[in-house]
Rosetta silent file (secondary structure, phi, psi, omega in degrees, C-alpha in Angstrom):
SEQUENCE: XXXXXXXXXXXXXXXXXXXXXXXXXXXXXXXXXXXXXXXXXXXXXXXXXXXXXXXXXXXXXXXXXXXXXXXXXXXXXXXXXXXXXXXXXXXXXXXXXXXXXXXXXXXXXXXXXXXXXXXXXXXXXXXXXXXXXXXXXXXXXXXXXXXXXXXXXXXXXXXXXXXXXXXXXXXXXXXXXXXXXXXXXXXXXXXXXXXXXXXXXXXXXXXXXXXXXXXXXXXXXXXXXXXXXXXXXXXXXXXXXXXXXXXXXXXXXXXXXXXXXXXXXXXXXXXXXXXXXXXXXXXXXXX
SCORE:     score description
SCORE:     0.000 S_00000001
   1 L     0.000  157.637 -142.893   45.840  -45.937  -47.992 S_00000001
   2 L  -122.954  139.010 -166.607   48.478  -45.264  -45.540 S_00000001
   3 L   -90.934  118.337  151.155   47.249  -43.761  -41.944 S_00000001
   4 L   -83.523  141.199 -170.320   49.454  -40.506  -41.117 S_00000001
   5 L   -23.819  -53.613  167.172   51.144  -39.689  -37.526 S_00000001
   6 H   -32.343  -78.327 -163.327   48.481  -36.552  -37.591 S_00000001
   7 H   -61.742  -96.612 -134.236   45.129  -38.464  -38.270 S_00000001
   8 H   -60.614  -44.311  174.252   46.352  -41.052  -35.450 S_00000001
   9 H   -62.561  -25.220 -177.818   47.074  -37.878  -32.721 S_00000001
  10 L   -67.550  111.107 -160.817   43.518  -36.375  -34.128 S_00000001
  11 L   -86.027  134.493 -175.300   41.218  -37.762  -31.439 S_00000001
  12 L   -75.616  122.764 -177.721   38.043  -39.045  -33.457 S_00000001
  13 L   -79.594  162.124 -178.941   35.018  -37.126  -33.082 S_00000001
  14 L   -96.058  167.896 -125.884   31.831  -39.858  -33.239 S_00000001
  15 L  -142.061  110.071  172.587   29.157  -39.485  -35.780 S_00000001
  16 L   -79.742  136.096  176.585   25.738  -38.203  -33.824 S_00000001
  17 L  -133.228  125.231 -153.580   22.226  -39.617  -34.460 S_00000001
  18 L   -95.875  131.701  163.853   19.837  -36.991  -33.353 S_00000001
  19 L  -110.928 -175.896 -167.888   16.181  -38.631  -31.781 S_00000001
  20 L   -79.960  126.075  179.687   12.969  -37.979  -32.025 S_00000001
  21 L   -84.559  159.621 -175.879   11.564  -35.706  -28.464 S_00000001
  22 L  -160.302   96.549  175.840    8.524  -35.188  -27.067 S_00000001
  23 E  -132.791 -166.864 -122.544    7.747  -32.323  -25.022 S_00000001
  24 E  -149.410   81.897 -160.764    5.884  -30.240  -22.514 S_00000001
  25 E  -124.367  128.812  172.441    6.195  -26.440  -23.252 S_00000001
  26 L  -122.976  160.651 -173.755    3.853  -23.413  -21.683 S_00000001
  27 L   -81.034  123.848 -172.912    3.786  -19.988  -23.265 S_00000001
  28 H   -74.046   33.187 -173.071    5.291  -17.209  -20.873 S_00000001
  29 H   -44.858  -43.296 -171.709    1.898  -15.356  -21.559 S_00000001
  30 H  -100.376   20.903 -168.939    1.788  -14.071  -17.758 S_00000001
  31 L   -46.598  118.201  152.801    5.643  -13.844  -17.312 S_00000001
  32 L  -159.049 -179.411 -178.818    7.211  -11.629  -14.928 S_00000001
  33 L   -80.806   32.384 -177.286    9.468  -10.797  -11.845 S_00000001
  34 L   -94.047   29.261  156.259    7.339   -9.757   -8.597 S_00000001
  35 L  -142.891  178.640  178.667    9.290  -12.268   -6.142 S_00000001
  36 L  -136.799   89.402 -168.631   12.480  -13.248   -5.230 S_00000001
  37 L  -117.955    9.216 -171.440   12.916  -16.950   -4.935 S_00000001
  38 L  -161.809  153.950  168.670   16.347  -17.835   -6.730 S_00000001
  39 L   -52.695  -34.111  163.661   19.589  -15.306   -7.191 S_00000001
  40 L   -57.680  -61.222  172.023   18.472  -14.373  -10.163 S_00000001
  41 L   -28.274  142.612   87.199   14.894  -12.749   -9.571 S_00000001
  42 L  -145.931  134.055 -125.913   14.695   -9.388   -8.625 S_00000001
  43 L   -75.613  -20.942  158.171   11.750   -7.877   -8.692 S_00000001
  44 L   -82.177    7.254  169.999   12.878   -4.161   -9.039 S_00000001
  45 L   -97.945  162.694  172.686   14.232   -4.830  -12.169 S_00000001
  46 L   -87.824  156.176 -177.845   11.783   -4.579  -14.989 S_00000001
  47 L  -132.834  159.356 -175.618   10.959   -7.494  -17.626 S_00000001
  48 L  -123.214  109.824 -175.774    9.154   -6.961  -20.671 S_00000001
  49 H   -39.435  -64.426 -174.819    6.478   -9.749  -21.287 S_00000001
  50 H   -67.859    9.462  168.416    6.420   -9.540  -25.021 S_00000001
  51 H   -82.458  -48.253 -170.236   10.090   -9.931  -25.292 S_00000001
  52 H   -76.797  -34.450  143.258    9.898  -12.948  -23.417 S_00000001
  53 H   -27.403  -37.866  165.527    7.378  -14.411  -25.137 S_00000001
  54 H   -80.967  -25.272 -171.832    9.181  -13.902  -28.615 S_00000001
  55 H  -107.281  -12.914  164.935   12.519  -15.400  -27.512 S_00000001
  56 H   -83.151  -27.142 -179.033   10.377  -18.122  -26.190 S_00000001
  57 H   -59.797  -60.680 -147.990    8.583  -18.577  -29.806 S_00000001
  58 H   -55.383  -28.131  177.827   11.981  -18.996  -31.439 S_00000001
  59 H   -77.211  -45.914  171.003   12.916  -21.885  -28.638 S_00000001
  60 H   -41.938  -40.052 -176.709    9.564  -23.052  -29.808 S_00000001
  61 H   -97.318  -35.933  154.886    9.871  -22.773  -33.324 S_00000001
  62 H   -44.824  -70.347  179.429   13.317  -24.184  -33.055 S_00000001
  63 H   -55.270  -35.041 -178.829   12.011  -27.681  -31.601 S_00000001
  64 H   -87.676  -24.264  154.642    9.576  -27.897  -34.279 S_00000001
  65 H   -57.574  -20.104  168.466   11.869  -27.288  -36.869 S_00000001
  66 L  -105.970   55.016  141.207   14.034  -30.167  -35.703 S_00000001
  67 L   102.154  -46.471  171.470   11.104  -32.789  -35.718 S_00000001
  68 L     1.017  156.237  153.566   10.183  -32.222  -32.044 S_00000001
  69 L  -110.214  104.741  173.392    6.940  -33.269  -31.022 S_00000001
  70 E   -66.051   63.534  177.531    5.519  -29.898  -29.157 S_00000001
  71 E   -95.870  144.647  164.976    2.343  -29.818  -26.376 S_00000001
  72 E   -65.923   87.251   89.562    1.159  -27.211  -25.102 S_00000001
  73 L    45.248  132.325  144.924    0.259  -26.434  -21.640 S_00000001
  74 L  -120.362  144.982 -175.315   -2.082  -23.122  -20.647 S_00000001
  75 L   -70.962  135.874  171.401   -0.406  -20.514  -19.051 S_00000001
  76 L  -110.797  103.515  143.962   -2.344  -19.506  -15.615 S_00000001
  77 L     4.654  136.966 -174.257   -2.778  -16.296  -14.880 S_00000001
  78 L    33.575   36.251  148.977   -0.695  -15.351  -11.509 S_00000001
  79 L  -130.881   65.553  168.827    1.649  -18.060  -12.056 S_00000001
  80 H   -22.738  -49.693  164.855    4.438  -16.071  -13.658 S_00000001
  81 H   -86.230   15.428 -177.101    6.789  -19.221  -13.431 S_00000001
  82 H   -62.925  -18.382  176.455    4.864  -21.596  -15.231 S_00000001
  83 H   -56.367  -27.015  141.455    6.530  -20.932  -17.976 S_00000001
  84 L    -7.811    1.765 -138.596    9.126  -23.556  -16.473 S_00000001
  85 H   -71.969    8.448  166.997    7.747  -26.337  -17.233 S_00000001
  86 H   -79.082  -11.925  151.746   10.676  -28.613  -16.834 S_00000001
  87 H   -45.759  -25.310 -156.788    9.626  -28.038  -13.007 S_00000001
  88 L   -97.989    6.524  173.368    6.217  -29.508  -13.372 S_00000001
  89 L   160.792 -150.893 -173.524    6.997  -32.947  -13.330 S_00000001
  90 L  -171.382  104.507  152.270    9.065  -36.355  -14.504 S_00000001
  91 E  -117.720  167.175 -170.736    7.664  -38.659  -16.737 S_00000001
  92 E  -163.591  157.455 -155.805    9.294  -41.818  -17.942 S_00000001
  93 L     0.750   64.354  159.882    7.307  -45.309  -19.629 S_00000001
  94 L    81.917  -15.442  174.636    4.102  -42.972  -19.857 S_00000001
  95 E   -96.942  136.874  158.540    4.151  -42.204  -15.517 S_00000001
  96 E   -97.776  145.159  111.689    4.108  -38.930  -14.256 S_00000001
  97 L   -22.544   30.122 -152.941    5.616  -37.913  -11.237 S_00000001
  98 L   -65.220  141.228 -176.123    4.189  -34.762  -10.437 S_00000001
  99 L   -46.629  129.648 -165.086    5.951  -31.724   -8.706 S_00000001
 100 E  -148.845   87.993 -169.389    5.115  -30.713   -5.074 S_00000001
 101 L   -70.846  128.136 -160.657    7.150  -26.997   -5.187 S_00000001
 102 L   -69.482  -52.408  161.107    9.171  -25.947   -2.369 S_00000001
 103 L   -69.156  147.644  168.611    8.016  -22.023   -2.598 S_00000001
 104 H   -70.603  -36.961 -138.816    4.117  -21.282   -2.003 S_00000001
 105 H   -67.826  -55.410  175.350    4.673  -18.857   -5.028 S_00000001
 106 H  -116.174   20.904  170.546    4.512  -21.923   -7.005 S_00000001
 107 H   -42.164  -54.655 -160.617    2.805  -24.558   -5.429 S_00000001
 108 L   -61.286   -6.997  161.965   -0.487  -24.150   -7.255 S_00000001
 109 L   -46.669  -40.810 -120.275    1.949  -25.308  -10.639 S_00000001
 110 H  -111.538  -40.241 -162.344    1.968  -28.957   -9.385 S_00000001
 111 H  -105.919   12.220 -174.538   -1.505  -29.772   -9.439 S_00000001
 112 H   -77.966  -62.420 -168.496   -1.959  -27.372  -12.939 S_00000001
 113 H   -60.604  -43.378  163.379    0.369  -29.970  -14.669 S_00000001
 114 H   -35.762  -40.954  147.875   -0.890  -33.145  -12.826 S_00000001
 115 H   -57.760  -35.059  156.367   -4.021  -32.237  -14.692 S_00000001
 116 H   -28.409  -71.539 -164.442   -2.551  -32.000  -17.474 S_00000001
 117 H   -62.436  -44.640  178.489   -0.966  -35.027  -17.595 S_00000001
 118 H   -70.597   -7.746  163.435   -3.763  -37.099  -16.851 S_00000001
 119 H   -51.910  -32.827 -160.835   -6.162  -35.017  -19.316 S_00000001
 120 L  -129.842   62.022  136.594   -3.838  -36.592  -22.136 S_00000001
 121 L    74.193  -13.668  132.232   -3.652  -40.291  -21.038 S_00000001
 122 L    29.801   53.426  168.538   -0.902  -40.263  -18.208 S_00000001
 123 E   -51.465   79.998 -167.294   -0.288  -42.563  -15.328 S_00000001
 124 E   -90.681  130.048  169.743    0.009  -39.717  -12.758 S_00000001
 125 L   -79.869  138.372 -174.077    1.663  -40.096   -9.417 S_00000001
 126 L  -100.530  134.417 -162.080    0.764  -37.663   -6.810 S_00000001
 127 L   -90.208  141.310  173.329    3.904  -36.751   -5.152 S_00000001
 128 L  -115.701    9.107 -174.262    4.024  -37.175   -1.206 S_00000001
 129 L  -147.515  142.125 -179.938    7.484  -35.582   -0.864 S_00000001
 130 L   -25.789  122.655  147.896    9.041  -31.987   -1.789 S_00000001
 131 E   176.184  161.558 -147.669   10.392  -31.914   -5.211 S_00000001
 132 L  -122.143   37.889  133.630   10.551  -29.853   -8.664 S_00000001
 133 H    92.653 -142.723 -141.615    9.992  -32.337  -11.356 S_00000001
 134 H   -87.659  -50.706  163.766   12.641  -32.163  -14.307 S_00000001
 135 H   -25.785  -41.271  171.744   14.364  -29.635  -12.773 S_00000001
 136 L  -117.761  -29.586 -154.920   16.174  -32.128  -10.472 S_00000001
 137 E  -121.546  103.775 -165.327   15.862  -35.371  -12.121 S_00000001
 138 E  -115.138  133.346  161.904   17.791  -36.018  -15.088 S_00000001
 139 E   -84.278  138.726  169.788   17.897  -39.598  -16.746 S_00000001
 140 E  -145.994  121.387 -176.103   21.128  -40.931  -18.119 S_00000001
 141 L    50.444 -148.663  142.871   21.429  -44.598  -19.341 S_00000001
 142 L    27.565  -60.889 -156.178   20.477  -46.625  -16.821 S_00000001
 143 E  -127.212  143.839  162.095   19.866  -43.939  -13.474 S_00000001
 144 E   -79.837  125.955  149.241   18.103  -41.124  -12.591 S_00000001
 145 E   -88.520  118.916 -120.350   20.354  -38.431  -11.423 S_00000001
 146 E  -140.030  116.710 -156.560   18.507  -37.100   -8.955 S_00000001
 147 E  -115.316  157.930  138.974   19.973  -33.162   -7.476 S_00000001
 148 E  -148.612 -146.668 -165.236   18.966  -31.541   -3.834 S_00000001
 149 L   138.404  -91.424 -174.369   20.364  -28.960   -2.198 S_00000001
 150 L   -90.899  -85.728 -124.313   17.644  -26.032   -2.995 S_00000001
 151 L  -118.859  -97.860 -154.360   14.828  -27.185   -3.796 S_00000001
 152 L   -47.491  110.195 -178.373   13.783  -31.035   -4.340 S_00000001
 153 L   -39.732  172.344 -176.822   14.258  -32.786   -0.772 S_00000001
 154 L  -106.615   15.065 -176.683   16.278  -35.879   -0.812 S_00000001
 155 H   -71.356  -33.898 -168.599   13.417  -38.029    0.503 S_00000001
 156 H   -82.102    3.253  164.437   11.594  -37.664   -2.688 S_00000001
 157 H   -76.972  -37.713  169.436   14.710  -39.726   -4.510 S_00000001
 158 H   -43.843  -53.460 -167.472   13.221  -42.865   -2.496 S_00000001
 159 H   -53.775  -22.837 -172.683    9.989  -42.130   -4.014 S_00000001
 160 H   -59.743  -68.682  178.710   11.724  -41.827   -7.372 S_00000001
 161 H   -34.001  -60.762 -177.980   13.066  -44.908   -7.229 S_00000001
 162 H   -52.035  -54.217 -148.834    9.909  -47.143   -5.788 S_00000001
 163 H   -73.140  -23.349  157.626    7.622  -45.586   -8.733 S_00000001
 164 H   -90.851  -12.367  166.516   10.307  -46.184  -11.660 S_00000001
 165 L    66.020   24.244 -176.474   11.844  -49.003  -10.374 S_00000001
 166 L  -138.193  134.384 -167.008   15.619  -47.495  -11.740 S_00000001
 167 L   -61.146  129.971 -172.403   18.390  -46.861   -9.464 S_00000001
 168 E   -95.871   90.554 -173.496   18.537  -42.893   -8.367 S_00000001
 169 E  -108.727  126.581 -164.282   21.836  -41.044   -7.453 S_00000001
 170 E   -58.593  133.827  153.741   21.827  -38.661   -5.052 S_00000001
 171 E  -121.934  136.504 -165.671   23.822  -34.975   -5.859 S_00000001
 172 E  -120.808  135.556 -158.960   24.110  -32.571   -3.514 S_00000001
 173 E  -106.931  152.369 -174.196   24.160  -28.870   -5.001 S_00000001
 174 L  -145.927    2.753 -171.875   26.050  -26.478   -2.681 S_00000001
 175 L  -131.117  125.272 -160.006   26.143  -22.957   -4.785 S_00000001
 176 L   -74.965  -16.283  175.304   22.777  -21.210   -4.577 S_00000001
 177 L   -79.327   -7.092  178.575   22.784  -19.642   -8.483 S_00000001
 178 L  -101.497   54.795 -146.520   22.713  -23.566   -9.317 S_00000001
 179 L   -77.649  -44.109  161.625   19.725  -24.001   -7.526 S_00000001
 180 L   -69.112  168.954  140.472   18.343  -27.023  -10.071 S_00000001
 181 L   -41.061  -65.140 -137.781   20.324  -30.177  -11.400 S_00000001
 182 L   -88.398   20.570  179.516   19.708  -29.222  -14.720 S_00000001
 183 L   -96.007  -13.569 -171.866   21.282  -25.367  -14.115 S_00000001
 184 L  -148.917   41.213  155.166   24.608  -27.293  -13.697 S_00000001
 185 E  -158.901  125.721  162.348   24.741  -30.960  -15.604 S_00000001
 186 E  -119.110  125.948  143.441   23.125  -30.806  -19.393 S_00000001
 187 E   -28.983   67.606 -178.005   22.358  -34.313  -20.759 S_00000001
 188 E   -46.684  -49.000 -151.037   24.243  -34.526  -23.628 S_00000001
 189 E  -155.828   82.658 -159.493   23.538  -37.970  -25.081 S_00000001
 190 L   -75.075   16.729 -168.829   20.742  -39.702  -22.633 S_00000001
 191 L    16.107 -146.688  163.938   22.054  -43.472  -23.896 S_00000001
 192 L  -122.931  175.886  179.088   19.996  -46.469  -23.230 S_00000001
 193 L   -40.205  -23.345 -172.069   18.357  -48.583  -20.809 S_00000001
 194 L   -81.318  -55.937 -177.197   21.437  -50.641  -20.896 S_00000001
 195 L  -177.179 -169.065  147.587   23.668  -48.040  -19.713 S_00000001
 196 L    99.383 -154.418 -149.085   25.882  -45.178  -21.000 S_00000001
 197 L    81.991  141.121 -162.092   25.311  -41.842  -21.807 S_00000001
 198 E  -135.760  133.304 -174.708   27.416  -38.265  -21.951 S_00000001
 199 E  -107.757  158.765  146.951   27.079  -35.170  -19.493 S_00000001
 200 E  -124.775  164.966  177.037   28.798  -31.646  -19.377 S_00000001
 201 E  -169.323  149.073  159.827   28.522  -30.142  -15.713 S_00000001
 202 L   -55.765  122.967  144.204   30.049  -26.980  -13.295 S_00000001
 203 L   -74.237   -5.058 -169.958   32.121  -28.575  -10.552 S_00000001
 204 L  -117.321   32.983 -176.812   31.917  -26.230   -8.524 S_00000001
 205 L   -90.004   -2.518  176.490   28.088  -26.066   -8.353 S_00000001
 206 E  -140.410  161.111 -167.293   28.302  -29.572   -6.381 S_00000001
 207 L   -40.847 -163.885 -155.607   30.074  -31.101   -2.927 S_00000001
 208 L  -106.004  -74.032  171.345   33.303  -32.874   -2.859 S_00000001
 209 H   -29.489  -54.848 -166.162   31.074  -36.834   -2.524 S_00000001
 210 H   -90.469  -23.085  178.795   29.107  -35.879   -5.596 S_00000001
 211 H   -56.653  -66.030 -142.078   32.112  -34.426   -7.729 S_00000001
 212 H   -57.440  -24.617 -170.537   33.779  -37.804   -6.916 S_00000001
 213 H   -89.993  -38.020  171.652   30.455  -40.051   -8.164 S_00000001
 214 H   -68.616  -22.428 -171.143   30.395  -37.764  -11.411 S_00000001
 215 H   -71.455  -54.275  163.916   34.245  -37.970  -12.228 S_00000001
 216 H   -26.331  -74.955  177.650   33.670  -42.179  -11.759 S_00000001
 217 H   -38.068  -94.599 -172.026   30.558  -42.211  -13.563 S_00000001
 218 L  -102.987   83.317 -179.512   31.545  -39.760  -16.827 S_00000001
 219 L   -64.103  -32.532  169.519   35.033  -39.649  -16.861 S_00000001
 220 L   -55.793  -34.262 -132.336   34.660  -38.224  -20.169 S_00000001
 221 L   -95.659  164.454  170.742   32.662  -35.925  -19.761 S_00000001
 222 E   -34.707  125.682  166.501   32.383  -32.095  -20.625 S_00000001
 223 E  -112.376  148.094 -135.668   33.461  -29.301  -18.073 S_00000001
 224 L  -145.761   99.970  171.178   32.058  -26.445  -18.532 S_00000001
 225 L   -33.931  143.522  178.035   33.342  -23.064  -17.452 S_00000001
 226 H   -29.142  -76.171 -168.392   32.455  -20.637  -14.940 S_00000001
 227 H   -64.291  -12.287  161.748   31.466  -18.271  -17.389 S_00000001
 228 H   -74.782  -68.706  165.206   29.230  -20.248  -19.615 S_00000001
 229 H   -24.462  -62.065  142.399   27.499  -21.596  -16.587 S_00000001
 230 L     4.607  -34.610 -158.438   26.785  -18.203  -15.563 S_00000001
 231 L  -124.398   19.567 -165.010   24.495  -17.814  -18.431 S_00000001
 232 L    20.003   76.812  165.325   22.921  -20.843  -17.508 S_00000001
 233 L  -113.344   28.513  165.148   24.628  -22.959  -20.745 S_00000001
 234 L  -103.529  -13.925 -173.198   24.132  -25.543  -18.991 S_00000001
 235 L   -93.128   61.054 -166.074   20.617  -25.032  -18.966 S_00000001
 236 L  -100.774  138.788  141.487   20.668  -27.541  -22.408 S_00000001
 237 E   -97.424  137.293  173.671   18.523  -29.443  -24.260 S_00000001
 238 E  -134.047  123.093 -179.739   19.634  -32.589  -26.643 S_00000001
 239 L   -94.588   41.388 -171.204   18.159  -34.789  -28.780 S_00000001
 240 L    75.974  -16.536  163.110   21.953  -36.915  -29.043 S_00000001
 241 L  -136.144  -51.692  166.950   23.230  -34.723  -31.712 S_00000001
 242 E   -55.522  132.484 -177.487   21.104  -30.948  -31.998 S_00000001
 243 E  -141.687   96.475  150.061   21.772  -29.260  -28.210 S_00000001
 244 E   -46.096  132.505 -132.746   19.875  -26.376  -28.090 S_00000001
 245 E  -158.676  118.995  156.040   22.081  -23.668  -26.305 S_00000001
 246 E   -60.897  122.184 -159.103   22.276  -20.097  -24.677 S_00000001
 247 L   -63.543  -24.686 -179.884   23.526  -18.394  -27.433 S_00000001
 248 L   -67.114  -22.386 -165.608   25.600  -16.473  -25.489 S_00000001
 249 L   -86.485   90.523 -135.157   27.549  -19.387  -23.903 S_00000001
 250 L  -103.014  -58.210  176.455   30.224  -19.510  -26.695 S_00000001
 251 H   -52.837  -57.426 -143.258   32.972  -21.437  -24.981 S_00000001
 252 H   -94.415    2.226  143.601   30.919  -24.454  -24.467 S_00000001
 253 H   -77.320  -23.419 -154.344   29.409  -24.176  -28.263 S_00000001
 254 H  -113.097  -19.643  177.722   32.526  -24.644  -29.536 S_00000001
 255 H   -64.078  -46.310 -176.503   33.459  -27.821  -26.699 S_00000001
 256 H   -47.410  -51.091  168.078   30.316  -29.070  -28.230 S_00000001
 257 H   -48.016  -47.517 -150.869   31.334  -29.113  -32.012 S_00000001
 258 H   -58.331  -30.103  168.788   34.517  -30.614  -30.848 S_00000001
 259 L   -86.611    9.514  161.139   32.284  -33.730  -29.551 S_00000001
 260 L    83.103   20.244 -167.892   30.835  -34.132  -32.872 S_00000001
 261 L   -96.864  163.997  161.603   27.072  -32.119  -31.274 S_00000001
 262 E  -104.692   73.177 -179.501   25.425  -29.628  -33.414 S_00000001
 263 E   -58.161  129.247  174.526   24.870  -26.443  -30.678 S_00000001
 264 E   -96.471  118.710  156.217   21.740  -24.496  -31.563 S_00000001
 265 E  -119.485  145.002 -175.887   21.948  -21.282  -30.039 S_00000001
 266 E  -127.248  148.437  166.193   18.768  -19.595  -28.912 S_00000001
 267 L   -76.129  100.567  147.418   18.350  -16.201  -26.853 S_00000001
 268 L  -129.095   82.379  174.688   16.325  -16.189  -23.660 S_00000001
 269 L   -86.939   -4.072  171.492   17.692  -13.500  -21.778 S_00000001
 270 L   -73.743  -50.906  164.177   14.362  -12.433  -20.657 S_00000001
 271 L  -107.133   26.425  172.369   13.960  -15.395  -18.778 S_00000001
 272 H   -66.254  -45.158 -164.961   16.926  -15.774  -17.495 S_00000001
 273 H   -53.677   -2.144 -151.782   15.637  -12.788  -15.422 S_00000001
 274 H  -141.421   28.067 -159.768   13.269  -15.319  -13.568 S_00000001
 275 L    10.239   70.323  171.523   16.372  -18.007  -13.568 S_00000001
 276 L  -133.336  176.240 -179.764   15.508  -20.278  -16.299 S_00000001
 277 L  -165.922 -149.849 -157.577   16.789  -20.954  -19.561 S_00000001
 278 L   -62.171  -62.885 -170.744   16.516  -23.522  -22.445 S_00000001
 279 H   -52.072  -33.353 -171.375   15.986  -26.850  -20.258 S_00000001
 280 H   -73.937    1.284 -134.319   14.184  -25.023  -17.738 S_00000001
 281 H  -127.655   -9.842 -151.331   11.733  -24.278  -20.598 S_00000001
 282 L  -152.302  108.542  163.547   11.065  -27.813  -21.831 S_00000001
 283 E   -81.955  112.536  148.354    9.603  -31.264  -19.755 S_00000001
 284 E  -109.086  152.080 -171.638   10.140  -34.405  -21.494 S_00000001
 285 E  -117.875  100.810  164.441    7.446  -36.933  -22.300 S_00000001
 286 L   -66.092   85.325 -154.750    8.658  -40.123  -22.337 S_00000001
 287 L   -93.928    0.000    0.000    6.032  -42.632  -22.929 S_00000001
């Protein structure tokens, strides 16, 4: 069969193999706004608990329908943001990392989840330096990409580094609605120990130094519009082919197809009010 001019300009999309996850989820049972510790928050607008709860079952119900493995958490009373729980640590080959939060508002998270982890078998590290878990510290192949800026100091990227023993690279976040890593680079395609892996990211949520080590790094990779960003659609989860998605962020479902992903879109506009979204919603447990 004879290859036409067409099919050879037709860029190939690759053929996705989605894996299996394992994650960390708590129920926004006490959810609401009464601080202001990110651009989003504020505290005179009203949020309606049982809303947010319900757009969190469906991100819930979602993960378990693709295969997910799902734990549970309990929600603590006057911790409104626990529902977060990609904040609450970083585990990787069974060690946690636990979270040592930059606001008092949520300090008392960090030792809720350290307990956790070590309740269910855990190697937990007690953190000696600022930093918000999952939130900043995204694996790709190889490296921890490691965000500061806001919130996680950059001292606690040494620490990353001694206790995993994987090379860490520093990003420096400079626009304050991008307050996390994972509000402005989603993990597309986490690759393997050997290397590799595919991002999408904002540019203009990080310095000039740190554009230049992601354009090196993933020359490929997804850019992602203002206005998707916005919505935190960046705020992704992926298991290498399903990418659970703010449904709203429309441009950057359809960049997704185009890369051969399956975008899931789910609604949490509820807790967007508290500036989170899907990733912010969901800690993976690597063991």
């Amino acid at each position: 069969m004879s290859t036409t001019l067409d099919e050879l300009a037709t860029p190939r999309v690759p053929v996705r193999t989605p894996l299996k996850r394992t994650v960390l989820m708590c129920k926004p049972t006490h959810f609401t706004v009464v601080y202001r510790i990110n651009p989003w928050m504020d505290p005179a607008l009203p949020t309606d608990t049982a809303l947010a709860v319900a757009q969190w079952q469906t991100l819930y119900d979602t993960y378990v329908g693709l295969g997910y493995e799902v734990h549970l958490i309990d929600p603590i009373a006057g911790l409104p943001d626990m529902v977060y729980a990609a904040n609450g640590g970083f585990v990787i080959d069974n060690i946690a990392y636990g979270a040592k939060f930059t606001h008092p508002e949520r300090q008392p998270e960090g030792p809720a989840y350290m307990e956790w982890f070590g309740a269910n078998g855990f190697d937990v590290r007690d953190p000696a330096e600022i930093n918000e878990g999952e939130g900043d510290f995204l694996l790709v192949g190889d490296v921890i990409l490691a965000g500061t800026g806001f919130r996680s100091a950059s001292d606690s990227h040494t620490e990353l580094g001694r206790i995993y023993n994987r090379p860490v690279i520093t990003l420096n976040l400079v626009n304050p609605s991008f307050y996390h890593l994972d509000t402005a680079i989603a993990v597309l395609d986490s690759g393997t120990a050997a290397g590799g892996g595919e991002i999408a990211y904002l540019p203009s949520a990080f310095d000039e130094a740190s554009l230049a080590i992601l354009r090196e790094r993933f020359p490929t990779a997804i850019i992602v519009s203002e206005t998707d960003a916005a919505i935190l659609g960046l705020n992704s989860y992926s298991d290498g082919y399903n990418v659970v998605i703010a449904s709203r962020a429309v441009g950057f479902e359809q960049q997704l197809r185009e890369r051969g992903f399956n975008p899931i879109g789910v609604d949490l506009s509820e807790l967007l009010l508290g500036g989170g979204g899907v990733k912010c919603c969901t800690l993976e447990l690597r063991s």
